[in-house]
N, CA, C and O atoms as a Tinker XYZ file with bonds, in Angstrom:
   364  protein
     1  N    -13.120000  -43.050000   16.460000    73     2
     2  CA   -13.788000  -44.232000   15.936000    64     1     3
     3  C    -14.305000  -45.043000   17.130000    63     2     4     5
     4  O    -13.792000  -44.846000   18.232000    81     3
     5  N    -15.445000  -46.085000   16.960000    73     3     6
     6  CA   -16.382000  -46.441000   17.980000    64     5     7
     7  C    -15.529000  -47.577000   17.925000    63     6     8     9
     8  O    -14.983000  -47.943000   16.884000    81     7
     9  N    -15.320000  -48.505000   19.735000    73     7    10
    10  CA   -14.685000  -49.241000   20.116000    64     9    11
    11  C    -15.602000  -51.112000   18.772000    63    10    12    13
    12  O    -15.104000  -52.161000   18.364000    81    11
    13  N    -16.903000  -50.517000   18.655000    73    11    14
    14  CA   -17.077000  -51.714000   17.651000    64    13    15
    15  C    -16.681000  -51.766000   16.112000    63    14    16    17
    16  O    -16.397000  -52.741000   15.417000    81    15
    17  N    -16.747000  -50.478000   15.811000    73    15    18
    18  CA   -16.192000  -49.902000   14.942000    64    17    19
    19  C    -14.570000  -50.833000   14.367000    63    18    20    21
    20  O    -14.206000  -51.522000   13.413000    81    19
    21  N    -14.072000  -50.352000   15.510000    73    19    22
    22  CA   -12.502000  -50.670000   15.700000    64    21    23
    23  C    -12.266000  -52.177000   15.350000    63    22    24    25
    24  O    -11.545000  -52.691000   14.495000    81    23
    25  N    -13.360000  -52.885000   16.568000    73    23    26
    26  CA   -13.383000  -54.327000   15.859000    64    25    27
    27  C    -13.813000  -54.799000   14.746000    63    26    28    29
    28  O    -13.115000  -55.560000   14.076000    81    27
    29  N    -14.929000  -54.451000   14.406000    73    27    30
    30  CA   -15.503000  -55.326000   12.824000    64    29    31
    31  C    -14.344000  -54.484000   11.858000    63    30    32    33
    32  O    -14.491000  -54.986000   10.743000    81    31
    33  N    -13.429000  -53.599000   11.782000    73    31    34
    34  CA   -12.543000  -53.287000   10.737000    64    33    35
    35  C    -11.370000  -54.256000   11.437000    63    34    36    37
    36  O    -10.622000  -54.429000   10.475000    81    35
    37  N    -10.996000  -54.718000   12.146000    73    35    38
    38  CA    -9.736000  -55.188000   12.344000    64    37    39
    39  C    -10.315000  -56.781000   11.911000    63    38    40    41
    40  O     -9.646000  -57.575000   11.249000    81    39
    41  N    -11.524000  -57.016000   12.370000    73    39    42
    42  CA   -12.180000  -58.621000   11.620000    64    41    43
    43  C    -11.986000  -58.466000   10.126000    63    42    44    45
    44  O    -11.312000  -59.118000    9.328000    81    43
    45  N    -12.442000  -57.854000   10.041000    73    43    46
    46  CA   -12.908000  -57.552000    7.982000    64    45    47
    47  C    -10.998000  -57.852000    7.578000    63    46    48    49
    48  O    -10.582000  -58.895000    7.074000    81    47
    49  N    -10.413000  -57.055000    7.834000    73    47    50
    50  CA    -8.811000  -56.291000    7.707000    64    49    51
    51  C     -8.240000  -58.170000    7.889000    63    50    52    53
    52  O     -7.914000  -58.824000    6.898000    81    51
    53  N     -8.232000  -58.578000    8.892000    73    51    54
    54  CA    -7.794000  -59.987000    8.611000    64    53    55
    55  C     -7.858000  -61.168000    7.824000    63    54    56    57
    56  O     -7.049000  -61.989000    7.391000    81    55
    57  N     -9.530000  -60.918000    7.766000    73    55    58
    58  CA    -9.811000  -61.833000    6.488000    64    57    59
    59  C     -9.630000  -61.163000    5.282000    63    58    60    61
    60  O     -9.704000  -61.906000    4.303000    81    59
    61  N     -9.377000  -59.779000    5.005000    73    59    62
    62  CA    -9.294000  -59.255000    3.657000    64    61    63
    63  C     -7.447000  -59.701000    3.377000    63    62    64    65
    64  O     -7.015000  -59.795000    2.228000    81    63
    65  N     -6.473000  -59.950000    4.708000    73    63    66
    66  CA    -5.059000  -59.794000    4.649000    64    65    67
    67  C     -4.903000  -61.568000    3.734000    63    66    68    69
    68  O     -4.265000  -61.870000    2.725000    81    67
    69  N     -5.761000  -62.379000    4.610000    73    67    70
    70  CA    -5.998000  -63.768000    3.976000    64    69    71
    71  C     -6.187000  -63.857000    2.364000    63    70    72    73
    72  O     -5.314000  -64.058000    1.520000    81    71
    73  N     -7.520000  -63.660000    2.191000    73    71    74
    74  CA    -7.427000  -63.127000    0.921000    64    73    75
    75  C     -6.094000  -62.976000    0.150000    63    74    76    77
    76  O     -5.488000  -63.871000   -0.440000    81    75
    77  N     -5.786000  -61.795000    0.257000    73    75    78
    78  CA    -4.778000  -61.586000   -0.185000    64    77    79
    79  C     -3.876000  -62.917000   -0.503000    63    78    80    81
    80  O     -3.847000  -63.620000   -1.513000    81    79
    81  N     -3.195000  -63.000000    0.654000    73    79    82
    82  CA    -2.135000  -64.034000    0.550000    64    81    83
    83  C     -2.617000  -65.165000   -0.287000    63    82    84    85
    84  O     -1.889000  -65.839000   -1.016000    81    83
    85  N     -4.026000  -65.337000   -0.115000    73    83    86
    86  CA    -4.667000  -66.938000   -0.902000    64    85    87
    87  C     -4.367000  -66.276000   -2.333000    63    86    88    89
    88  O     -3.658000  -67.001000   -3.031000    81    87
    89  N     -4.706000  -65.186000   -2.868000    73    87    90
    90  CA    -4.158000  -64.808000   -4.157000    64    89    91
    91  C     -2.771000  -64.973000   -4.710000    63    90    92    93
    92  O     -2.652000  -65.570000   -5.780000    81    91
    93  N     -1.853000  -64.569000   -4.175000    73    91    94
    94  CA    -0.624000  -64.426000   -3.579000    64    93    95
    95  C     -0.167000  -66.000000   -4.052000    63    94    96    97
    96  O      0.752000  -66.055000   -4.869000    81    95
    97  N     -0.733000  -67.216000   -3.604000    73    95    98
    98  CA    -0.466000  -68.214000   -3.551000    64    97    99
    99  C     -1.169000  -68.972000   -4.910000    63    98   100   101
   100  O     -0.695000  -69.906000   -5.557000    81    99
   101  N     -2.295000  -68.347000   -5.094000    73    99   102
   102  CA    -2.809000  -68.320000   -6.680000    64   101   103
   103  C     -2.183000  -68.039000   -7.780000    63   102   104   105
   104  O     -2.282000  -68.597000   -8.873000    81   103
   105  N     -1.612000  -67.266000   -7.504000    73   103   106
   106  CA    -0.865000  -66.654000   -8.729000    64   105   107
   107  C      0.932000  -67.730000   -8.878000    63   106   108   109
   108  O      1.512000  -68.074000   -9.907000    81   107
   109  N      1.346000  -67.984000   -7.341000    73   107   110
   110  CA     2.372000  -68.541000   -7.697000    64   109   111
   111  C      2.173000  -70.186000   -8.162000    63   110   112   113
   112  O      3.080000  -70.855000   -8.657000    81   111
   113  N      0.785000  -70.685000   -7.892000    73   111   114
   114  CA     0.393000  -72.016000   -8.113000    64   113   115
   115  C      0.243000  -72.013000   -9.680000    63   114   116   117
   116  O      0.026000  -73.064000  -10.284000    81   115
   117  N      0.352000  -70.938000  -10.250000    73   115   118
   118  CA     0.035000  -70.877000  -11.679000    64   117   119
   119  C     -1.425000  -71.339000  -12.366000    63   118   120   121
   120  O     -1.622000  -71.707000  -13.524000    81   119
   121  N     -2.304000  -71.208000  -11.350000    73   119   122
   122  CA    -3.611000  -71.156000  -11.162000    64   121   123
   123  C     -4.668000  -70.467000  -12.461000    63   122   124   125
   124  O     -4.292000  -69.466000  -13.071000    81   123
   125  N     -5.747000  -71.012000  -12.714000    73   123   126
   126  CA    -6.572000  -70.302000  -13.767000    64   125   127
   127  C     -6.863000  -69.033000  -13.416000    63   126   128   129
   128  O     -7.315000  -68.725000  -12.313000    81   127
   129  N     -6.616000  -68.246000  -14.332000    73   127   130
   130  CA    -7.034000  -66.488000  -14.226000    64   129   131
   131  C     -8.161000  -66.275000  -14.176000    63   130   132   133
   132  O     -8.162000  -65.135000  -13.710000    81   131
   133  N     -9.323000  -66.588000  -14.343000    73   131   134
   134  CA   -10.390000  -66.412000  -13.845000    64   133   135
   135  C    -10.878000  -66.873000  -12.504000    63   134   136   137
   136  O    -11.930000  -66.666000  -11.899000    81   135
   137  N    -10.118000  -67.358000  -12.307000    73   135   138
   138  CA   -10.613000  -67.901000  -10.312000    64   137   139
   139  C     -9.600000  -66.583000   -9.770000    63   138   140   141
   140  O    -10.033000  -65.820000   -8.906000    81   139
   141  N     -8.352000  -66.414000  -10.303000    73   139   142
   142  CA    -7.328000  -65.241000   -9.466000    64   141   143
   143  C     -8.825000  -64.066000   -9.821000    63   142   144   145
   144  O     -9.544000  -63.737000   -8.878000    81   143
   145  N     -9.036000  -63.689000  -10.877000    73   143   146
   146  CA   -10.047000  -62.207000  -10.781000    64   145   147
   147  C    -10.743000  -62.182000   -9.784000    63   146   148   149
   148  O    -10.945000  -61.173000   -9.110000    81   147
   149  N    -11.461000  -63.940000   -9.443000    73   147   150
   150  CA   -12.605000  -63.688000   -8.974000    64   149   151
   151  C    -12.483000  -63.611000   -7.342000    63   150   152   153
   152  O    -13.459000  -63.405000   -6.620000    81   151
   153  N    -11.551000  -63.748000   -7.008000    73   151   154
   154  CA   -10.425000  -63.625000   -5.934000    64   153   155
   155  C    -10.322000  -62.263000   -5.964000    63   154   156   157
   156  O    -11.298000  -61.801000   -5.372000    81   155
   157  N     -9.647000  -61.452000   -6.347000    73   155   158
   158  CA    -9.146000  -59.983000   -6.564000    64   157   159
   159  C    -10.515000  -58.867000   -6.556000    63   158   160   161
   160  O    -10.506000  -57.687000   -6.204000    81   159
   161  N    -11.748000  -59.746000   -7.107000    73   159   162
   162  CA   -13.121000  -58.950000   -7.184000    64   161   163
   163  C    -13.582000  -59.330000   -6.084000    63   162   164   165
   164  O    -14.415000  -58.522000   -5.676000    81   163
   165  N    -13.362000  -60.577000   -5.101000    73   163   166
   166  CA   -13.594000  -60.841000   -3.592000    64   165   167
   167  C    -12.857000  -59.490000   -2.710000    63   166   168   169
   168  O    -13.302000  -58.822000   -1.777000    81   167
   169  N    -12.176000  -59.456000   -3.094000    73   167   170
   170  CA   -11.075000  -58.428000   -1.981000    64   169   171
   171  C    -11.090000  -57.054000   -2.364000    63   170   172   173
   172  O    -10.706000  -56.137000   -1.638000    81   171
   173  N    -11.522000  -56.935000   -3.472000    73   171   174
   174  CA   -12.011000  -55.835000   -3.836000    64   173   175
   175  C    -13.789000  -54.921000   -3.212000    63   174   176   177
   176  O    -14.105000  -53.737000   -3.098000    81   175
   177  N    -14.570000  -56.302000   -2.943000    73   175   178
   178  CA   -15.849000  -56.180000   -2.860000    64   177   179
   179  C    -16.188000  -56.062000   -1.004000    63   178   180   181
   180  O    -17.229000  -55.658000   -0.487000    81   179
   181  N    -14.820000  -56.607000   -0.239000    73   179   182
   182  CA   -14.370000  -56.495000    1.099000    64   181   183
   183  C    -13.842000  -55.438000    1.624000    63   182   184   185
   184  O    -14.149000  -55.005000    2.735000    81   183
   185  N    -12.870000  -54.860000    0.740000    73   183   186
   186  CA   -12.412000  -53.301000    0.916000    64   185   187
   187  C    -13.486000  -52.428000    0.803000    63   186   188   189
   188  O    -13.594000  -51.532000    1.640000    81   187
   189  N    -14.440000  -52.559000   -0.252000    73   187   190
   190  CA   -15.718000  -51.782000   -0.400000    64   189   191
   191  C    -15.955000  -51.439000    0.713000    63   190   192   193
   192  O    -15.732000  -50.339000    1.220000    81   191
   193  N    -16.796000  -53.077000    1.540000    73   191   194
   194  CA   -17.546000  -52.989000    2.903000    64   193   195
   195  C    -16.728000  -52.375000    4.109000    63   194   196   197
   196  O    -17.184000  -51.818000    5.107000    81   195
   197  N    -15.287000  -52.634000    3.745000    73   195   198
   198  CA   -14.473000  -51.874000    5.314000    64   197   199
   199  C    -14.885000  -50.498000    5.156000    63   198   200   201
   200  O    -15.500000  -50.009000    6.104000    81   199
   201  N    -14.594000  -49.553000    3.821000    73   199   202
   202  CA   -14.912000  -48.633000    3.392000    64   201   203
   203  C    -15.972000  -47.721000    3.981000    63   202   204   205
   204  O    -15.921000  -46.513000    4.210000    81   203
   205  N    -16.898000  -48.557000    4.160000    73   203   206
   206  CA   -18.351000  -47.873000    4.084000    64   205   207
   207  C    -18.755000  -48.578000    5.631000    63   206   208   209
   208  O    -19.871000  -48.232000    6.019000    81   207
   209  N    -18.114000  -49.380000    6.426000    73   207   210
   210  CA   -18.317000  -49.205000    7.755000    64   209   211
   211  C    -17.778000  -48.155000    8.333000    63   210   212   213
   212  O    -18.414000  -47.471000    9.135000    81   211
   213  N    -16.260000  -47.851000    7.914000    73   211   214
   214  CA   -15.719000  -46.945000    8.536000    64   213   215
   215  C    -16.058000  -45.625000    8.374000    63   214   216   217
   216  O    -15.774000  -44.753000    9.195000    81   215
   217  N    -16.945000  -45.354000    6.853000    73   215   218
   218  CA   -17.555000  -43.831000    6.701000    64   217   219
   219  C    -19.269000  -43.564000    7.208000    63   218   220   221
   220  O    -20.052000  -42.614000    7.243000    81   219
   221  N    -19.276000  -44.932000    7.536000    73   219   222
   222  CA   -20.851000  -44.714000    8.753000    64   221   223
   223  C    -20.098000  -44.321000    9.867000    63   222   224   225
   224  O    -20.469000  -43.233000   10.306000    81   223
   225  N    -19.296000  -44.764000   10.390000    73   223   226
   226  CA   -18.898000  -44.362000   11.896000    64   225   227
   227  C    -18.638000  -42.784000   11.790000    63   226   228   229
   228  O    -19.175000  -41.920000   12.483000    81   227
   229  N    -17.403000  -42.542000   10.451000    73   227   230
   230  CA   -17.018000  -41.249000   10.683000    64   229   231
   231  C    -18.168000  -40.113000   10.554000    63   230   232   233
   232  O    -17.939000  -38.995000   11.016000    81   231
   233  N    -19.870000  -40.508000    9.690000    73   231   234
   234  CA   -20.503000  -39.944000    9.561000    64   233   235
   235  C    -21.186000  -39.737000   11.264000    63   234   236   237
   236  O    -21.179000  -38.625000   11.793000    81   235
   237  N    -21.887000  -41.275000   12.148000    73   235   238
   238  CA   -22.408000  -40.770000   12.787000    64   237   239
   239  C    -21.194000  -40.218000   14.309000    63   238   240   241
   240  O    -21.583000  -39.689000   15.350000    81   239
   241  N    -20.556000  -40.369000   14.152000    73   239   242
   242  CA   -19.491000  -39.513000   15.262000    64   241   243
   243  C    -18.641000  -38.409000   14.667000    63   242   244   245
   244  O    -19.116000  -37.360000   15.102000    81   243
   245  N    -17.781000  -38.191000   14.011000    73   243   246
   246  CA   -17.317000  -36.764000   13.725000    64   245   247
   247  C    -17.959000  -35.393000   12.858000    63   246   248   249
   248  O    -17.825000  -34.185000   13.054000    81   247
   249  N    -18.531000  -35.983000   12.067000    73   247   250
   250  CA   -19.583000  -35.372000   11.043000    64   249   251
   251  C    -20.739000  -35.381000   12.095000    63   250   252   253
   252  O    -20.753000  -34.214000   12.485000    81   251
   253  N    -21.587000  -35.971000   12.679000    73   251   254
   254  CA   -22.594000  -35.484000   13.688000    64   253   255
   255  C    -22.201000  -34.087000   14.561000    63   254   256   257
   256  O    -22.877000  -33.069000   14.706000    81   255
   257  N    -20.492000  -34.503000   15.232000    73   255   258
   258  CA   -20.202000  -33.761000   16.300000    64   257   259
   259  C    -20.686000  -32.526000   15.594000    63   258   260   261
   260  O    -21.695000  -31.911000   15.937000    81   259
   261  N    -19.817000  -32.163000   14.472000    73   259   262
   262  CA   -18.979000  -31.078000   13.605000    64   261   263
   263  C    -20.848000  -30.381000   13.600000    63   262   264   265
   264  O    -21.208000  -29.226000   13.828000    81   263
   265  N    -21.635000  -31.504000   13.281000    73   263   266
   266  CA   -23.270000  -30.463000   12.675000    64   265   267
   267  C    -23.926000  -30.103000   13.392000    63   266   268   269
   268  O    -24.867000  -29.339000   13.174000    81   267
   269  N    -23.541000  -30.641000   14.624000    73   267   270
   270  CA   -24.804000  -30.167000   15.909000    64   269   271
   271  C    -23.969000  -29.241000   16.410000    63   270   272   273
   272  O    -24.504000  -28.278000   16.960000    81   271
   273  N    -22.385000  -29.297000   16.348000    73   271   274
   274  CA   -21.475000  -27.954000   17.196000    64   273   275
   275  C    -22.223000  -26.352000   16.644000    63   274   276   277
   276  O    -23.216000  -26.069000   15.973000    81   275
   277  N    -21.339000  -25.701000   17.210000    73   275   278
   278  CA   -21.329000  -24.187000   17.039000    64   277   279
   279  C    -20.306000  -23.766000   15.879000    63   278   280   281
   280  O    -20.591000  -22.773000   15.210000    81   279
   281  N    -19.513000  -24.243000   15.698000    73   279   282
   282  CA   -18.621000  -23.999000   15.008000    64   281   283
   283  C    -18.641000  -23.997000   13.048000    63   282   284   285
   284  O    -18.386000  -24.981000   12.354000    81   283
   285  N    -18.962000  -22.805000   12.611000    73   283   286
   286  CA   -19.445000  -22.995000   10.903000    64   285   287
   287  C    -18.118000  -23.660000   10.520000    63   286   288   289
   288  O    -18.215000  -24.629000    9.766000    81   287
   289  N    -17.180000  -23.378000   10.827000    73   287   290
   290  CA   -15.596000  -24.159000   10.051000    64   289   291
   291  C    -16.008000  -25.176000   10.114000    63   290   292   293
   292  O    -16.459000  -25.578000    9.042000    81   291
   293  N    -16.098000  -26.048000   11.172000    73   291   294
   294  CA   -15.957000  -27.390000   11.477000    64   293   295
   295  C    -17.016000  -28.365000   10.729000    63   294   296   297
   296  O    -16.995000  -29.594000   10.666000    81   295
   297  N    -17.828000  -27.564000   10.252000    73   295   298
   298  CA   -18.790000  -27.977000    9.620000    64   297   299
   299  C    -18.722000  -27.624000    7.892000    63   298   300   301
   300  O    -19.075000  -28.368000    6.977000    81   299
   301  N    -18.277000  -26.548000    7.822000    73   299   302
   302  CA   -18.012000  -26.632000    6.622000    64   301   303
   303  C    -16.810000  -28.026000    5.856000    63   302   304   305
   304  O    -16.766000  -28.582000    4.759000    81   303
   305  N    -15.788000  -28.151000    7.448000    73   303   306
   306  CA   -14.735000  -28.524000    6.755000    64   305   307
   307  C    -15.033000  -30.096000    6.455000    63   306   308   309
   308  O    -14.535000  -30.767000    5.551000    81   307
   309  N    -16.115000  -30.581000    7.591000    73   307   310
   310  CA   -16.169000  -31.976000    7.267000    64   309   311
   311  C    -17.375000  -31.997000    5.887000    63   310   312   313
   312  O    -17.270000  -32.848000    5.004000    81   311
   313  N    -18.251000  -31.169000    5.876000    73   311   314
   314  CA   -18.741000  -31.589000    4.408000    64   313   315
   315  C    -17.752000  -31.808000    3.561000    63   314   316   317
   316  O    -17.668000  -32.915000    3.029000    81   315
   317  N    -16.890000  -30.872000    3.300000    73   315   318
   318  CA   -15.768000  -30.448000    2.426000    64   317   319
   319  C    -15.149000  -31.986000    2.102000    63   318   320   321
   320  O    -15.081000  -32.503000    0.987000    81   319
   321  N    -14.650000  -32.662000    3.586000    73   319   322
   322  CA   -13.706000  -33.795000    3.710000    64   321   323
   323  C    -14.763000  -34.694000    2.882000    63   322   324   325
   324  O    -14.391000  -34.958000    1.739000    81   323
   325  N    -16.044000  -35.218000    3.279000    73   323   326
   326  CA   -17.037000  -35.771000    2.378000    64   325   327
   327  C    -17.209000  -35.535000    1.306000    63   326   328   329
   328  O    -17.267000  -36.470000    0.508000    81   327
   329  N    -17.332000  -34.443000    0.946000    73   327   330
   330  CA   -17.282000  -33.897000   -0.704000    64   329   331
   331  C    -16.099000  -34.804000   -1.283000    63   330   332   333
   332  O    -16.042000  -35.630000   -2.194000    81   331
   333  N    -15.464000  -34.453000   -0.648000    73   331   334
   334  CA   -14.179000  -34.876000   -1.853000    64   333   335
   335  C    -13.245000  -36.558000   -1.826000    63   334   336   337
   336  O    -12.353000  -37.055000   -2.512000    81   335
   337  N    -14.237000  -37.090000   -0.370000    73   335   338
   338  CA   -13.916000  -38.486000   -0.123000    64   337   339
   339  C    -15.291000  -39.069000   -1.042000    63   338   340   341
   340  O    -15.089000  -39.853000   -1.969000    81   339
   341  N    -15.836000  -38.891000   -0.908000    73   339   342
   342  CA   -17.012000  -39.231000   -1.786000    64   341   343
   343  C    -16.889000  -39.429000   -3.507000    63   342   344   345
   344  O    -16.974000  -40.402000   -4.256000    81   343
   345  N    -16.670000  -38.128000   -3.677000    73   343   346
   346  CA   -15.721000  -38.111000   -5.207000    64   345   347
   347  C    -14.462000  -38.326000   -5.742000    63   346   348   349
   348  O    -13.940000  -37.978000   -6.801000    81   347
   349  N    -14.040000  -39.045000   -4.683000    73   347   350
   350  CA   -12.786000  -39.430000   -5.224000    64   349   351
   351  C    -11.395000  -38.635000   -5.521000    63   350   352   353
   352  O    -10.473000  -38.748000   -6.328000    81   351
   353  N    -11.677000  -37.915000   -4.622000    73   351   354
   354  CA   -10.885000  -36.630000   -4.784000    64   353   355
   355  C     -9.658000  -36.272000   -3.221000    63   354   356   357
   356  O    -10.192000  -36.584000   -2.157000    81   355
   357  N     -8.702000  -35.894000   -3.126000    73   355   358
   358  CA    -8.197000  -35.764000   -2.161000    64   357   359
   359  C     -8.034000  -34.218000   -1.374000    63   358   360   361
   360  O     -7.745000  -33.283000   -2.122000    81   359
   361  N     -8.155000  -34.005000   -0.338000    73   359   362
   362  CA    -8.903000  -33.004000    0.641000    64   361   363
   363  C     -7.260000  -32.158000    0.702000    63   362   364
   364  O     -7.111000  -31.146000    1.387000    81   363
């Protein structure tokens, strides 16, 4: 993973940990349930974006390596890992 990479997920990862806890503290304040969802669809919509920074990186660095190498495994195997991270599926 790319050294910026590393940072904007450990930024995102802190404010998503906040989050959290502000829920956390929502729920024990006995707070309206529609502000907790819209909270939970915040942190939900943050995990998304960590998500999909971290599968640009893994696309343009390990999945690049794997397609420009020599190696048909290595290439088969990371489509494979994509295939089935993509669909929701476990490798």
């Amino acid at each position: 993973m790319k050294t910026e990479t590393k940072d904007a997920a450990a930024r995102r990862l802190a404010r998503i940990e906040g989050q959290v806890r502000g829920i956390s503290k929502m729920i024990a304040e006995d707070r309206y349930c529609i502000d907790v969802i819209r909270q939970v669809q915040a942190v939900k919509a943050a995990l998304t974006g960590l998500e999909a920074t971290i599968l640009d990186d893994h696309i343009s660095t390990c999945v690049e390596h794997a397609l420009t190498g020599d190696s048909v495994e290595d290439r088969r195997e990371k489509v494979e890992e994509l295939v089935a991270v993509l669909g929701g599926r476990k490798k």
